[in-house]
Structures are given as C-alpha cells and as structure tokens.
C-alpha positions in Angstrom: 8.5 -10.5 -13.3 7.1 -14.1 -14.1 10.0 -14.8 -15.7 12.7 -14.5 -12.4 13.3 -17.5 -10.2 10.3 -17.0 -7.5 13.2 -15.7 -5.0 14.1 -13.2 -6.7 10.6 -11.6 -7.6 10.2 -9.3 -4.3 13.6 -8.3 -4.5 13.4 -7.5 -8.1 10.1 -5.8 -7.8 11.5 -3.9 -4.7 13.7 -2.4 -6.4 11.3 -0.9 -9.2 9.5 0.7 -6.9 12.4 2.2 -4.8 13.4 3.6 -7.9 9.5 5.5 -8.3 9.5 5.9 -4.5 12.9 7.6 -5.1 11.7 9.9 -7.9 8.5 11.1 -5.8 10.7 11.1 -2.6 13.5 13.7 -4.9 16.3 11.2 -3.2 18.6 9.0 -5.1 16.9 5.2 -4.9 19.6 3.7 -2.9 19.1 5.5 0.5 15.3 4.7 0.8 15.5 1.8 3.3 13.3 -1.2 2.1 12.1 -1.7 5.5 10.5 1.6 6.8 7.3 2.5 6.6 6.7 4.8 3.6 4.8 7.3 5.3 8.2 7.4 7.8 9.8 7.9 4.4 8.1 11.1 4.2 5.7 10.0 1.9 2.3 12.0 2.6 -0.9 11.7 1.0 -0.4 14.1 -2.4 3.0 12.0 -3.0 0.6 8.8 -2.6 -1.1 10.2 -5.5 1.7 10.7 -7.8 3.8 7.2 -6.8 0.4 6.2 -7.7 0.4 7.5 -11.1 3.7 6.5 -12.3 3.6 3.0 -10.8 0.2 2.9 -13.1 1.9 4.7 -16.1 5.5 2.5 -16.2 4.4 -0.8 -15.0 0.6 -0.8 -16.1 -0.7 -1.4 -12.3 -3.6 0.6 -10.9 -2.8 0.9 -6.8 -4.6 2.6 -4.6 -3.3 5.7 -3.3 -4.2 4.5 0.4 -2.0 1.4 -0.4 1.3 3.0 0.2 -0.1 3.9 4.0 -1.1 0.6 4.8 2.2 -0.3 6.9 5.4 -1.7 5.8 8.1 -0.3 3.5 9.0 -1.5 0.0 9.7 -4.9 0.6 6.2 -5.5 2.4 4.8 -3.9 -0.6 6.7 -5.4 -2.9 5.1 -9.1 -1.8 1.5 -7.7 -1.7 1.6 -6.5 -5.2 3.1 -9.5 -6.4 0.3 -11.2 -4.8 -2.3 -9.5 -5.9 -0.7 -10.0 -9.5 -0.7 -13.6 -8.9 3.0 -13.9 -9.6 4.1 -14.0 -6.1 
C-alpha cells in the first residue's frame, strides 16, 4: 500500500476490504456500496468476528471486531486503517 501514489491508497485499500466484506456478506464485491454503514450492510456482530479474522489472516492486520460498528462504510474505514498503519 506504501507503494501507491497517496491518492490512490483509500481507494486501493477499499477495495480489499470490499472484497472480505463481500465474502462474509455472501454478495459479489461490487454491489456493497462504499459509503453505508457496515452494520446497514447487514453486517452483525458474529460476521464482525469473521471479517475480523480474515482481514488478520490475508493482510496481517489485527482489527477489532467492534471496529467495523464504529460508523461509516468502507471508504471511512478504509482511511482509518491506513492511518493507524501510518501509511495514510
């Protein structure tokens, strides 16, 4: 992700996880809207966990279940992961 121009980071990331957000979801990654809240996604509290998991098992980033609830959809998340990662 470092290695994108710093414009294209959130997008770029955003898409990663819409794919994992996709595969919890069971929809393809191209119809989860970037903007809605996850929880409005239908995400509840047991998919959390398992976005959780495979966000820490393909990218090697431990997030907190209780992340994906804290408002915002993809993109919003998308920008405080980067940040957190100091890549932003």
């Amino acid at each position: 992700m470092a290695a994108l121009p710093a414009d294209q980071r959130t997008e770029v990331f955003g898409y990663v996880l819409c794919e994992q957000i996709a595969a919890v979801l069971g929809v393809p990654p191209d119809t989860v809207d970037v903007q809605t809240p996850l929880p409005e996604l239908g995400l509840d509290s047991l998919m959390a966990v398992e976005l959780s998991a495979r966000i820490a098992t393909s990218l090697d980033l431990e997030i907190s279940a209780l992340e994906f609830t804290r408002g915002g959809g993809v993109t919003s998340l998308a920008t405080r992961l980067l940040d957190r990662m100091g890549i932003a």
